[in-house]
VOBA-527274 format. One record per residue (C-alpha): residue number from 1; x, y, z. Coordinates in steps of 0.25 Angstrom, whole numbers, plus 5000, padded with zeros to 4 digits. Each point is the difference from the previous one (the first is absolute). Example, Ala and Ser with C-alpha at 12.3 -4.5 7.8 and 13.67 -1.06 7.14 Angstrom:
# residues 2
    k     x     y     z
    1  5049  4982  5031
    2  5006  5014  4998
***
This chain:
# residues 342
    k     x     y     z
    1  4440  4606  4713
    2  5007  5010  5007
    3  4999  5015  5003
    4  5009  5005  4990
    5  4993  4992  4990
    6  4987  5007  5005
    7  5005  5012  5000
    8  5005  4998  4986
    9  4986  4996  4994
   10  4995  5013  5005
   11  5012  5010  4995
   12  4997  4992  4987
   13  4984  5001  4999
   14  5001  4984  4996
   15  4986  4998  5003
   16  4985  5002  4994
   17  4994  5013  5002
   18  5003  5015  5002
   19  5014  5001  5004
   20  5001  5014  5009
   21  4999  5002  5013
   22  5002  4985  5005
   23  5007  4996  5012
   24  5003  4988  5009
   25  4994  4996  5014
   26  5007  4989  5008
   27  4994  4991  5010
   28  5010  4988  5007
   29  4994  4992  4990
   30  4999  5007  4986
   31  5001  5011  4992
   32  4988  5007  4994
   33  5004  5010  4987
   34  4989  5010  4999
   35  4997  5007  4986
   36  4989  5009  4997
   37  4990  4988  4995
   38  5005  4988  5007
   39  5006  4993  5011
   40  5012  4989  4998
   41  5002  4992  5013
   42  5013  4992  4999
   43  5001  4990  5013
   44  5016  5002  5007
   45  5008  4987  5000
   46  4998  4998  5014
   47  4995  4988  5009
   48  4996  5001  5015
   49  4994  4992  5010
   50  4984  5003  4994
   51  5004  5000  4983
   52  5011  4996  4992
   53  5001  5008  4987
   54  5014  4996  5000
   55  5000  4993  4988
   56  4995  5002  4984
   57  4991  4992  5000
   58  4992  5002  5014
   59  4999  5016  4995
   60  4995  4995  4987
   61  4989  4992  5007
   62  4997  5010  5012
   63  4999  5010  4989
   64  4988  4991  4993
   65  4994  5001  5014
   66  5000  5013  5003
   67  4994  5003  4987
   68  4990  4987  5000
   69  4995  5004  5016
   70  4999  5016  4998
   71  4991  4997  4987
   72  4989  4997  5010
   73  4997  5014  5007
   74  5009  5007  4991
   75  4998  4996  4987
   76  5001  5014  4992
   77  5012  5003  5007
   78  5009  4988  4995
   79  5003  4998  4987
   80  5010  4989  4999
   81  5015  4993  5004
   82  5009  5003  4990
   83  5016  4996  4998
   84  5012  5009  5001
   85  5010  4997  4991
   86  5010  5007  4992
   87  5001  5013  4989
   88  5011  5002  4994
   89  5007  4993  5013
   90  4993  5008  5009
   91  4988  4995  5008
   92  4986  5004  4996
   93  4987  4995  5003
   94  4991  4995  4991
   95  5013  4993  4992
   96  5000  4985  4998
   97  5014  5002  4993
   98  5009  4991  5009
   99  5005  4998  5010
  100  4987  5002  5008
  101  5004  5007  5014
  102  4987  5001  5006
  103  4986  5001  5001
  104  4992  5011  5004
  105  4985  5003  5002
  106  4993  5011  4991
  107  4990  5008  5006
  108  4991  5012  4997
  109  5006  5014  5010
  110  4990  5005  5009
  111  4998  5013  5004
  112  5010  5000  5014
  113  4991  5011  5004
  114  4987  4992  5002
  115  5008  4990  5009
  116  4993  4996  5012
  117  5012  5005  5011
  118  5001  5013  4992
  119  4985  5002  5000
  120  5001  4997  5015
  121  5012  5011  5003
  122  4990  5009  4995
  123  4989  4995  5007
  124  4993  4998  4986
  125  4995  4984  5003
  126  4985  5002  5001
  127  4990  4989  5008
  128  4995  4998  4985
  129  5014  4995  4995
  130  4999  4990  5013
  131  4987  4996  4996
  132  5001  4998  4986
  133  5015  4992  5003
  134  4992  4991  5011
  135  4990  4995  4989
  136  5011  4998  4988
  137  5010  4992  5010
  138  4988  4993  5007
  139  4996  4996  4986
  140  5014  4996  4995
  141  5003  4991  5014
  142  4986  4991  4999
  143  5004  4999  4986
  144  5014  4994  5004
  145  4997  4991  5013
  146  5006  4988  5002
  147  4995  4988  5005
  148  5004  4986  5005
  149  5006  4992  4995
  150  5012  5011  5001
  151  5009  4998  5012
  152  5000  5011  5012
  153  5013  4998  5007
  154  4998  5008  5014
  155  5016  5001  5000
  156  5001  5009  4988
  157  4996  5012  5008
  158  5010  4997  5010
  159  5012  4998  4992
  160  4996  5014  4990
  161  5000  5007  5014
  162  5011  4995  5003
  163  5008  5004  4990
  164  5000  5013  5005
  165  5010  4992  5011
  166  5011  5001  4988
  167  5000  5014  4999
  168  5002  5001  5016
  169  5015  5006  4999
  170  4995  5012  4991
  171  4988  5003  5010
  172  5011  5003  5011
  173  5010  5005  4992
  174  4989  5012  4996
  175  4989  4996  5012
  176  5010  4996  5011
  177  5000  4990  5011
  178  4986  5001  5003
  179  4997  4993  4986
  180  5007  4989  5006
  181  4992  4999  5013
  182  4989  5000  4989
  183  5003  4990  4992
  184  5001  4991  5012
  185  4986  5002  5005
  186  4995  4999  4987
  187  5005  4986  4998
  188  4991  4997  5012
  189  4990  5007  4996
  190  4995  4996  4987
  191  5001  4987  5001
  192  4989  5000  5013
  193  4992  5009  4992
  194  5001  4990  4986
  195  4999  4988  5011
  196  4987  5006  5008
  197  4993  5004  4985
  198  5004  4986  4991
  199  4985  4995  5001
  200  4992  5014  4996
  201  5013  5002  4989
  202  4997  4984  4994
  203  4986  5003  4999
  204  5000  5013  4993
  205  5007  4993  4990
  206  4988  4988  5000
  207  4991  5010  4999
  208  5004  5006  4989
  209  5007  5016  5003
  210  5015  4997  4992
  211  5002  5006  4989
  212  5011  5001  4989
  213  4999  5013  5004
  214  5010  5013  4998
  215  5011  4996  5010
  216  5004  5015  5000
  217  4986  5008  5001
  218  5006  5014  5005
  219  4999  5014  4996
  220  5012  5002  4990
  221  4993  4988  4992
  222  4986  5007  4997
  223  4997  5013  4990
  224  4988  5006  5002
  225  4994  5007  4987
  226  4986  4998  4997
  227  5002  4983  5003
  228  5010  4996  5009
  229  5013  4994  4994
  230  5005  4988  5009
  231  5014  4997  4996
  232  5014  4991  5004
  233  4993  4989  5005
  234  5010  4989  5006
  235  5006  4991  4988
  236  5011  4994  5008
  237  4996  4992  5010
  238  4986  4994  4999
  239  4999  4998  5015
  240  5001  5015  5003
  241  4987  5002  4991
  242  4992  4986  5002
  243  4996  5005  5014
  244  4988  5003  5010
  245  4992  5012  4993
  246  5003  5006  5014
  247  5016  5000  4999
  248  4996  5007  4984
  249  4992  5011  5007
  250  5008  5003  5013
  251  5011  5006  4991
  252  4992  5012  4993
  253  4993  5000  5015
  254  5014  5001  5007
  255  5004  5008  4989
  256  4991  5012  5000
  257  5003  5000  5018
  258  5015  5002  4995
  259  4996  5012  4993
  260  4991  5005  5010
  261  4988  4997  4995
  262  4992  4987  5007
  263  4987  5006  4999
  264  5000  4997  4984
  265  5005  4985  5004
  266  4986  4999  5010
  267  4992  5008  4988
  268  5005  4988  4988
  269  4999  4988  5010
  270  4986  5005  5004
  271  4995  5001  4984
  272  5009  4985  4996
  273  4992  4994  5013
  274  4988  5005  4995
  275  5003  4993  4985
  276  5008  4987  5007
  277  5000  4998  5014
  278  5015  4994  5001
  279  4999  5003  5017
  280  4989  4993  5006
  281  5004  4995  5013
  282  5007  5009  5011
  283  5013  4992  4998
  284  5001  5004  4986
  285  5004  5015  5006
  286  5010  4994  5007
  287  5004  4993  4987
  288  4999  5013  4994
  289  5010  5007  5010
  290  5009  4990  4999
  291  5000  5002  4983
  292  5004  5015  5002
  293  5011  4996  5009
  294  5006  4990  4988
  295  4998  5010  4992
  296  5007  5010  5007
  297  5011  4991  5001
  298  5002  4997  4986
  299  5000  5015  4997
  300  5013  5002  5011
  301  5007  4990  4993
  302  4997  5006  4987
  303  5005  5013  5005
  304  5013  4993  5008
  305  5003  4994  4987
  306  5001  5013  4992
  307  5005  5007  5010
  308  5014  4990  5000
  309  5000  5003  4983
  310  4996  5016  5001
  311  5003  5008  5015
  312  4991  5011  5002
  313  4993  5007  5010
  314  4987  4998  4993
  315  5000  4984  5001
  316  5006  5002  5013
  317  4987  5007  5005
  318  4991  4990  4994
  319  5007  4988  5007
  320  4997  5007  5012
  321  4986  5002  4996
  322  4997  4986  4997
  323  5009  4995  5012
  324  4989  5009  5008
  325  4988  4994  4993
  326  5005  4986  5001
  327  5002  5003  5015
  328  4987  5003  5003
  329  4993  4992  4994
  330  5008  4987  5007
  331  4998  5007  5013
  332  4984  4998  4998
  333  5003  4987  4995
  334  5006  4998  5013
  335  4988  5002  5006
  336  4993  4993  4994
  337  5010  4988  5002
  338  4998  5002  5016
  339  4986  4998  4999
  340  4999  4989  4995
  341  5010  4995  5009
  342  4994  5003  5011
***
């Protein structure tokens, strides 16, 4: 589908529910048509280096994912995948009258308001939020451990931080030249820091702390009414969300530093330790550090792709934010990295 057709389903109300007030939100890989009582996600024709929704039948599989995986912490909120086909020659979801043009995932609309980064902006997130999150995800990731006989390929953490690397011409164009002296020393830097850790990062998956985790544990994909909601978990790449419970945690950890509040990361690792201690040994915090760097890293190159499709001073900002964050977070894994070649 396209955006004209997107827009078209909205003009035209073709879809179940209250029609009035409903509007679009676009990410660089789908469309989400908001009504009063429901949300309709639409994936964009699009394929890049980490998905590939380029054709019918991978968005009509990715969408049977999303729904199947989000089922297991947010099983109230989704409610289905339906087609989009035609009315009257107009698309319209919910038609099976041919031709089919797409799929799109059906879910129950949240209150916005009760959105973790919006409660955060107004300083509203409680340790009690963090505390009760800690035991329902703790809960959810013993549920979902994997063990052997799956296969833990050390290079896999590599190569998704070095996708980042692709994007290099856009972080000068809107960083300049210092994000090319950057990426330099980064290519020599996390591969000491993987190469100094492959024993501790094998074991771990031994001992049982992956998980077929989240893949996207951040602030924008948790409401907080009475229960938290845990929403848009990763569907379209099973390596990004088959991971070390770490790497699932860092990114609300990392998160929550973005937005200024690292003292709600200390207060939910606290109470998740307490529930399952996923850190035993001292290396794990380095482990842990190095998580939040990835994760920063996956964020900037979220934000260097939509800033190419949508210029604006607001994603400009947070490619700067997150450039910060991951270059702080490297300098202390430099450190580390010293030290244990000396």
């Amino acid at each position: 589908m396209n955006a004209e057709q997107i827009q078209d389903i909205l003009l035209s109300g073709n879809f179940t529910g209250r029609k009035e007030p409903a509007h679009v939100v676009e990410t660089h890989i789908s469309w989400i048509i908001l009504t009063p009582d429901f949300a309709f996600k639409i994936k964009k024709p699009v394929k890049f280096d980490f998905l590939d929704f380029s054709t019918f039948e991978n968005r009509r599989f990715y969408c049977g994912e999303e729904f199947r995986l989000n089922r297991r912490l947010a099983p109230e909120m989704y409610l289905g995948v339906l087609p989009v086909g035609t009315i009257d020659g107009r698309p319209a979801i919910g038609a099976l009258t041919p031709p089919l043009l797409d799929y799109a995932v059906w879910m129950r609309r949240m209150d916005e308001l009760s959105q973790m980064n919006i409660l955060l902006a107004k300083n509203l997130v409680t340790e009690t939020h963090m505390e009760i999150l800690a035991r329902q995800l703790a809960g959810f990731h013993r549920r979902v451990s994997i063990r052997p006989p799956n296969v833990y390929a050390p290079g896999d953490y590599l190569k998704d931080f070095e996708d980042l690397y692709h994007e290099e011409k856009d972080a000068i164009k809107w960083l300049g030249p210092e994000a090319r002296v950057q990426f330099d020393a980064w290519r020599l830097q996390i591969p000491a820091f993987l190469d100094a850790h492959a024993h501790r990062m094998q074991t771990r998956f031994e001992e049982g702390y992956w998980v077929e985790g989240h893949g996207d544990l951040h602030t924008r994909n948790i409401f907080l009414p009475d229960l938290p909601v845990v929403f848009d978990c990763i569907e379209f790449n099973p390596n990004f969300r088959r991971i070390d419970v770490l790497n699932d945690l860092s990114f609300l950890c990392m998160d929550l530093e973005a937005l200024g509040h690292p003292e709600l990361g200390f207060h939910f690792m606290e109470n998740y330790r307490r529930i399952w201690e996923v850190a035993p040994k001292l290396e794990d915090e380095q482990l842990f550090l190095f998580y939040k760097a990835y994760r920063s890293n996956v964020r900037l190159k979220v934000y260097l792709l939509e800033l190419r499709q949508h210029q604006n001073a607001a994603l400009l900002e947070s490619v700067r934010l997150y450039w910060r964050l991951l270059k702080n977070y490297c300098n202390l894994l430099q450190a580390d990295v010293s030290q244990n070649a000396a």
